[in-house]
Rosetta silent file (secondary structure, phi, psi, omega in degrees, C-alpha in Angstrom):
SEQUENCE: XXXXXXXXXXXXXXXXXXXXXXXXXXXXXXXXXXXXXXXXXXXXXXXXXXXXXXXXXXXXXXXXXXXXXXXXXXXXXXXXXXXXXXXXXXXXXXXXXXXXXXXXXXXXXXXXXXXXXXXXXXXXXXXXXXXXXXXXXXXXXXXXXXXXXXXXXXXXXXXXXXXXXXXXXXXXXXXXXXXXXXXXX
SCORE:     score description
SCORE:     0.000 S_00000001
   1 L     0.000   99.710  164.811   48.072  125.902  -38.601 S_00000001
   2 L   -56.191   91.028  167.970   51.168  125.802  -40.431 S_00000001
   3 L  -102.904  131.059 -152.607   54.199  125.635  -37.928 S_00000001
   4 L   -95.354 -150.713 -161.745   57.653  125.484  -38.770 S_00000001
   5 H   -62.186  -58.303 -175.567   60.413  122.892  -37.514 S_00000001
   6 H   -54.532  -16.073  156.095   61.563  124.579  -34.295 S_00000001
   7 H   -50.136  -54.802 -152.086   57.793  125.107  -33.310 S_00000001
   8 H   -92.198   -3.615  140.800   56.920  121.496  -33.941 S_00000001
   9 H   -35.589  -56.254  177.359   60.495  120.377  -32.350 S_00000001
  10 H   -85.926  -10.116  177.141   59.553  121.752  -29.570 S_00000001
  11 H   -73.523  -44.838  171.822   56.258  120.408  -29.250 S_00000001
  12 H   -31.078  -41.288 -153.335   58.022  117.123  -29.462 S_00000001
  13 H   -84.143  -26.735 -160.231   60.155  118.054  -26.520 S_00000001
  14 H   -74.474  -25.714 -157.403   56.223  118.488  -24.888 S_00000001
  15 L    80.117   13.260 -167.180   55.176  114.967  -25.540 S_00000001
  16 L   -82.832  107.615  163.318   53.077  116.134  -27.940 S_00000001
  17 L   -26.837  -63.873 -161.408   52.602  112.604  -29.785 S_00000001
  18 L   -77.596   -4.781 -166.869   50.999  114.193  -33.056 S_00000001
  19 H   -59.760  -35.059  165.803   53.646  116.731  -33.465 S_00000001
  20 H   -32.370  -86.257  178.678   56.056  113.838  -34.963 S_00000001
  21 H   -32.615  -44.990  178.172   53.433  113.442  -37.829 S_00000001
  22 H   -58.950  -40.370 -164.918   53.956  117.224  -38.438 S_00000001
  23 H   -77.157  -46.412  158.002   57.461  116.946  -38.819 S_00000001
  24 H   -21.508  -55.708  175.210   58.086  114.458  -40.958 S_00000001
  25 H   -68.700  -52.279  168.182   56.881  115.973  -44.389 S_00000001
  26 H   -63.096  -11.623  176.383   58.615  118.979  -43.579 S_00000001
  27 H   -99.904  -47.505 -158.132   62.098  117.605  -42.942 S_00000001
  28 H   -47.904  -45.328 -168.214   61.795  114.595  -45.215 S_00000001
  29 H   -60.453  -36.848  175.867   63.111  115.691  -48.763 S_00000001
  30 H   -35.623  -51.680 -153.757   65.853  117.312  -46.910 S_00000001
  31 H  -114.039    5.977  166.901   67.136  114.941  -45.146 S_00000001
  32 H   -93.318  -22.698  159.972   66.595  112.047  -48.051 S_00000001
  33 H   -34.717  -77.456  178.570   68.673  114.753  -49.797 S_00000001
  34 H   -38.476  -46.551 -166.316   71.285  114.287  -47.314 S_00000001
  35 H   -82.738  -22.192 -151.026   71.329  110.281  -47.372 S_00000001
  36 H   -95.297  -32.045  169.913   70.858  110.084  -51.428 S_00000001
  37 H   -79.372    3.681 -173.785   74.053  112.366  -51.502 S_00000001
  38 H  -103.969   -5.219  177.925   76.001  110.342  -49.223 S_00000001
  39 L  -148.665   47.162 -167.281   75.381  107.138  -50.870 S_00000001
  40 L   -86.667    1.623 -170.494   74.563  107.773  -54.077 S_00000001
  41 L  -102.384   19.111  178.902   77.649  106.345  -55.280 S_00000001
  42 L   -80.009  156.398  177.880   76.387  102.797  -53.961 S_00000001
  43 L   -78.050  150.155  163.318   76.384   99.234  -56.159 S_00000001
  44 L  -106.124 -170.850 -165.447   73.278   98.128  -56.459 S_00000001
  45 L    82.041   49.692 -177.755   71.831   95.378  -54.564 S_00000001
  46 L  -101.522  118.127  155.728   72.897   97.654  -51.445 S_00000001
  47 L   -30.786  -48.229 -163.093   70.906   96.685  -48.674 S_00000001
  48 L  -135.003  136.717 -158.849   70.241   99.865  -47.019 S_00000001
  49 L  -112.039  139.381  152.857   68.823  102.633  -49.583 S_00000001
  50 H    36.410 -132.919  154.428   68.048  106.199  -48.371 S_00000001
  51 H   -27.926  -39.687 -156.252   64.909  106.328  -47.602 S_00000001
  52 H   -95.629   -0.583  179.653   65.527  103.262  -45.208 S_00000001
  53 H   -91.442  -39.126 -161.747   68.453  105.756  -43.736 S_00000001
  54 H   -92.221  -32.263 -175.161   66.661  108.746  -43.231 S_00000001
  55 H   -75.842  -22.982  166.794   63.115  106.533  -41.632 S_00000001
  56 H   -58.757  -50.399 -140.481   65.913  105.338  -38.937 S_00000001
  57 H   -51.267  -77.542  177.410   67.513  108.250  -38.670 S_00000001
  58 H   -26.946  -55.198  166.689   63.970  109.825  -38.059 S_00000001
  59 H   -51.133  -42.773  166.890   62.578  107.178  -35.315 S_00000001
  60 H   -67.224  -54.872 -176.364   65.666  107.622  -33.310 S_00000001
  61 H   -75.425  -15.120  170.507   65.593  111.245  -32.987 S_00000001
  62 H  -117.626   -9.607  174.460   61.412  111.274  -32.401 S_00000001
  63 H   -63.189  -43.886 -177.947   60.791  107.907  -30.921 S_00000001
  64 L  -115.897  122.120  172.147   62.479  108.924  -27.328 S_00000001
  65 L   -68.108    4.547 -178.774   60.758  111.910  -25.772 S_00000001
  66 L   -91.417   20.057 -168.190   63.697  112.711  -23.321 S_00000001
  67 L   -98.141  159.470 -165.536   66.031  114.532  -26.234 S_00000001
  68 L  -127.969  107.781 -171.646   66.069  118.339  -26.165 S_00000001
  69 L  -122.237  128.653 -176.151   66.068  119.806  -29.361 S_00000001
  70 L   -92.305   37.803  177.412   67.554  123.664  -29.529 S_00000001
  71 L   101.219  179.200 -145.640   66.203  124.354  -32.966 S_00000001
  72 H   -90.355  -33.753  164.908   66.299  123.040  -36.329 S_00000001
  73 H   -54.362  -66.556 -175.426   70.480  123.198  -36.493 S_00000001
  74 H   -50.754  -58.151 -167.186   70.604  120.839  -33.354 S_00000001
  75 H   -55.760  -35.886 -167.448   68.134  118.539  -35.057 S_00000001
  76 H   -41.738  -80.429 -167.738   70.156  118.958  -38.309 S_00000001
  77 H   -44.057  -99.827 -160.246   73.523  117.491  -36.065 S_00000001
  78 H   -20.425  -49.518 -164.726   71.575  114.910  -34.114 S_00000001
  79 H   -88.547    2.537  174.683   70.110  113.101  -37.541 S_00000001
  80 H   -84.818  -53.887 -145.169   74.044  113.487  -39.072 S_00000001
  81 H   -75.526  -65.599  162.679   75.102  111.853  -35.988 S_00000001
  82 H    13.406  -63.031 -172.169   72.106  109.231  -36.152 S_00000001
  83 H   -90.642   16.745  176.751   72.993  108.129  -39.766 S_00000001
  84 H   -74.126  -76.050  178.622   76.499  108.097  -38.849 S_00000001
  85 H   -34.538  -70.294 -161.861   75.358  105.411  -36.004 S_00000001
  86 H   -56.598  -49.852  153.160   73.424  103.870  -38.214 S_00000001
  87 H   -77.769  -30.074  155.432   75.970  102.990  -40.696 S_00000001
  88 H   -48.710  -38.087  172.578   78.643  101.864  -38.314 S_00000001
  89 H   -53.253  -63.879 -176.011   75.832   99.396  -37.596 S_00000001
  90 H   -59.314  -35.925  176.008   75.378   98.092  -40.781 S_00000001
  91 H   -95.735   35.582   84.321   78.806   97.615  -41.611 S_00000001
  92 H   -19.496  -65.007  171.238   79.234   95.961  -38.434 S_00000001
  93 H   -50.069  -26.361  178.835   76.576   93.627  -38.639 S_00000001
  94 L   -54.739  -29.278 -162.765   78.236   92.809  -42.203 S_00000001
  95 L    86.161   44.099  132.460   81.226   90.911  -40.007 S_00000001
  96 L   -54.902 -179.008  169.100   83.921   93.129  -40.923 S_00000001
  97 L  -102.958  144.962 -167.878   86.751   93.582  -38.267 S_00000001
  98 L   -85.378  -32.055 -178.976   86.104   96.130  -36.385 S_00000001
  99 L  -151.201  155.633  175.024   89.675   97.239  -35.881 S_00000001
 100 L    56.377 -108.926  156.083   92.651   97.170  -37.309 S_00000001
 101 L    83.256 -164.991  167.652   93.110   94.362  -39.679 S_00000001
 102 L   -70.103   23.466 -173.473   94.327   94.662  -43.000 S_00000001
 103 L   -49.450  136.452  178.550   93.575   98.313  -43.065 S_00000001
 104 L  -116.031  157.515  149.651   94.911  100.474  -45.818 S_00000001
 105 L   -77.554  140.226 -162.001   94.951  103.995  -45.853 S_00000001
 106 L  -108.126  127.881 -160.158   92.281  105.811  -46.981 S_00000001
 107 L  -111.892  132.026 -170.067   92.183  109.890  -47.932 S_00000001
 108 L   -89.826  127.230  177.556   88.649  111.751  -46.795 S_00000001
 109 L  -132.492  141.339 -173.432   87.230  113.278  -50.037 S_00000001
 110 L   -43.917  -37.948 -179.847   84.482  115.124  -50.091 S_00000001
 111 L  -113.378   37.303  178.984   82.380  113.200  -52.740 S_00000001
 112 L   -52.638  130.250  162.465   82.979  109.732  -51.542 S_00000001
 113 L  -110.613  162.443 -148.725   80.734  107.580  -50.835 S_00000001
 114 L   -86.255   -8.916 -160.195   81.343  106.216  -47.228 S_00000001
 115 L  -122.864   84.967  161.891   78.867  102.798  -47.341 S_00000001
 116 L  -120.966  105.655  171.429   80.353  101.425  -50.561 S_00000001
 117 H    -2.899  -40.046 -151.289   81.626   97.933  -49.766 S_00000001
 118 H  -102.539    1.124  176.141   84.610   97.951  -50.346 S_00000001
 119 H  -113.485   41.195  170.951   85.190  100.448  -47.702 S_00000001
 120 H   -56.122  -51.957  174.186   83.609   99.228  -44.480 S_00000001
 121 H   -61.249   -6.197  170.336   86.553   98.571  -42.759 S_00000001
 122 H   -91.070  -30.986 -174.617   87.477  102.172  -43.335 S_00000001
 123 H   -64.409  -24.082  166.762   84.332  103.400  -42.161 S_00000001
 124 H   -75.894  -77.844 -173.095   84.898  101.323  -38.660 S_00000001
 125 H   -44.574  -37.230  161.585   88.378  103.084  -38.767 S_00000001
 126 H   -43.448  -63.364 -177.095   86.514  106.675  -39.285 S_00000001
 127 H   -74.612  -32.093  156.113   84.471  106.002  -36.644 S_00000001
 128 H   -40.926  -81.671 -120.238   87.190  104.723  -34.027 S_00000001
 129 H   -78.345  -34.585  171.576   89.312  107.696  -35.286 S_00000001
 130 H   -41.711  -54.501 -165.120   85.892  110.336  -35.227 S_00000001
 131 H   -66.835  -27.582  154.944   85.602  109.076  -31.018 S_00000001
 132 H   -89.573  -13.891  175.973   88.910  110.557  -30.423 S_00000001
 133 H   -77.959  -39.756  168.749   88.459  113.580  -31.945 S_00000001
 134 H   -53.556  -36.886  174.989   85.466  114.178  -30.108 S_00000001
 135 H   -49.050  -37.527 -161.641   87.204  113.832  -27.076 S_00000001
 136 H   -89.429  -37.594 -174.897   89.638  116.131  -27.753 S_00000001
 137 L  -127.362   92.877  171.640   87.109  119.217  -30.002 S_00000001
 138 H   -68.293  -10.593  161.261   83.265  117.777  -30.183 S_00000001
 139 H   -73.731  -14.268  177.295   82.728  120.785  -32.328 S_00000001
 140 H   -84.702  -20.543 -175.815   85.125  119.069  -35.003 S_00000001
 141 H   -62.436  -63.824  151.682   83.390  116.166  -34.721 S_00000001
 142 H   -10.302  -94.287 -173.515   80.212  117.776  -35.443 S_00000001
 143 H   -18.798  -56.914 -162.193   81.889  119.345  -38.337 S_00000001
 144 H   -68.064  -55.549 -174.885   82.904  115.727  -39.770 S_00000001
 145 H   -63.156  -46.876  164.546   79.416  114.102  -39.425 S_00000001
 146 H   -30.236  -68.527 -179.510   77.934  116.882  -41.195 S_00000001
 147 H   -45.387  -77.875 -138.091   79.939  116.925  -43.735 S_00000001
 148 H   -79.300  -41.545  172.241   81.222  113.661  -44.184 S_00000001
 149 H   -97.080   16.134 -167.248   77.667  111.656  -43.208 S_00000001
 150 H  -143.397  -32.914 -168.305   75.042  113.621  -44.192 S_00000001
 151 L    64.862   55.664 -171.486   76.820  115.676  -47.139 S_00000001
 152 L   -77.787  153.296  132.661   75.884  119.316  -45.925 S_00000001
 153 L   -53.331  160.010  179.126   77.748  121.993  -47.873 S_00000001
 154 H   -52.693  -53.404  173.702   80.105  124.076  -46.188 S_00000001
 155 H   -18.983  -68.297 -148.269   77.406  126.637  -46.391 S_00000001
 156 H   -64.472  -54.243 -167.808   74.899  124.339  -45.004 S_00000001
 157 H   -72.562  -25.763  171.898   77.181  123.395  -42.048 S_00000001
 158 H   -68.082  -64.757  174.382   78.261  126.473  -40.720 S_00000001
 159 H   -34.519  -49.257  174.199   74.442  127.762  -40.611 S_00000001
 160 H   -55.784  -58.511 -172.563   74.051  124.429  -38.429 S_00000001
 161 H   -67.890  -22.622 -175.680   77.047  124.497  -36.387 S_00000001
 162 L    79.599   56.300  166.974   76.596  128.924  -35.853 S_00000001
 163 L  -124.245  164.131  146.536   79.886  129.396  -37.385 S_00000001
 164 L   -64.248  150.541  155.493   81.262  131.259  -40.590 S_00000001
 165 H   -43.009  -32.895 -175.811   81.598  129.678  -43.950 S_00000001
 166 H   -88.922  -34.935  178.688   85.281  130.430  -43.550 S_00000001
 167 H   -61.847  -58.500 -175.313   85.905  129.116  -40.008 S_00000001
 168 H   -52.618  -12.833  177.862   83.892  125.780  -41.304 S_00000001
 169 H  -107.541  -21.340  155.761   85.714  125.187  -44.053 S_00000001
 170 H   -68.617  -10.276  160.699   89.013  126.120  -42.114 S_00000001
 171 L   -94.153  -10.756  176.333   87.991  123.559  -39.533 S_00000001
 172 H   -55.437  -48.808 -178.242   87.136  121.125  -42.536 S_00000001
 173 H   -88.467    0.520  161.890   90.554  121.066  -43.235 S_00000001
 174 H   -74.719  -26.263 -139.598   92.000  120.480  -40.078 S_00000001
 175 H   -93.282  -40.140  176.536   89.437  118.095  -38.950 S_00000001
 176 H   -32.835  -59.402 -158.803   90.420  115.996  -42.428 S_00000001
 177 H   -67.013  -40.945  170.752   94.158  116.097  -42.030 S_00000001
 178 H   -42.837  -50.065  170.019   93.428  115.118  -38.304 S_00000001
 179 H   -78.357  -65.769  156.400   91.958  111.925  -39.172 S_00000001
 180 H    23.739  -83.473 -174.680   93.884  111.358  -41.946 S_00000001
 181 H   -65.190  -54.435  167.136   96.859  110.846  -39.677 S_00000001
 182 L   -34.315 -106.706 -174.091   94.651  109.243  -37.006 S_00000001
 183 L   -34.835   -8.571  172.025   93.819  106.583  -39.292 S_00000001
 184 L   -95.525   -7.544  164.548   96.994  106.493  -40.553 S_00000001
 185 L   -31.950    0.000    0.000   98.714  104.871  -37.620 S_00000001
């Protein structure tokens, strides 16, 4: 029985243990899509590849049965914010400073890649600057991890988020200049 993601999502939500195993195959190129464009611009001898992005990602969002997933757009958001999380980790664990510091400013472009060395300490500063913006619009936030961690298309993000293409790329460029400045303090 061939069932698709919001089916087997919700079986998830059920406890159904095997449903995980369902899900996986069906998500996976997708969302190694998503990781291979966000760090495809990496050196090698990069520690954390992909694949090793997207099997966190994945364990976090099906490993604890109390999350509520509203369809395959919610999951979409949940595994942006996940590798988001995930990389704040990593360059944490590297020993940067976490705040402030010799920080320079840094302008968010679209084909960047965000886990490149030399910008960890911006990527700590992203994510400080991301925690107020949620506060103030959590749909821009949204907007930013998509984009910015995952590498949806505009396209791609609006279908997630239930917006137009034109409001999403009109909140793209607000949410940019907003951090921007944020970070440029």
């Amino acid at each position: 029985m061939n069932r698709d993601v919001t089916q087997i999502l919700s079986a998830i939500e059920q406890g159904d243990q095997a449903a995980a195993s369902e899900l996986l195959p069906l998500i996976y190129d997708e969302l190694r899509r998503l990781a291979a464009s966000r760090m495809k611009q990496e050196r090698s001898g990069q520690t954390l590849q992909p694949t090793a992005l997207v099997h966190e990602a994945f364990l976090r969002l099906v490993g604890d049965n109390s999350k509520q997933w509203d369809g395959r757009g919610h999951f979409f958001a949940a595994a942006a914010e996940a590798m988001r999380r995930i990389l704040i980790e990593n360059a944490r664990r590297k020993g940067r400073i976490k705040r402030g510091g010799e920080l320079n400013r840094h302008d968010l472009d679209d084909n960047e890649s965000i886990t490149n060395p030399e910008n960890v300490d911006d990527l700590l500063a992203l994510d400080e600057a991301l925690e107020k913006l949620a506060q103030q619009d959590s749909q821009l936030s949204k907007l930013v991890e998509l984009r910015y961690f995952t590498g949806l298309t505009i396209e791609e993000t609006a279908e997630v988020l239930g917006v137009s293409p034109r409001t999403t790329k009109r909140n793209w460029s607000y949410a940019r200049a907003w951090l921007q400045r944020e970070m440029g303090k």
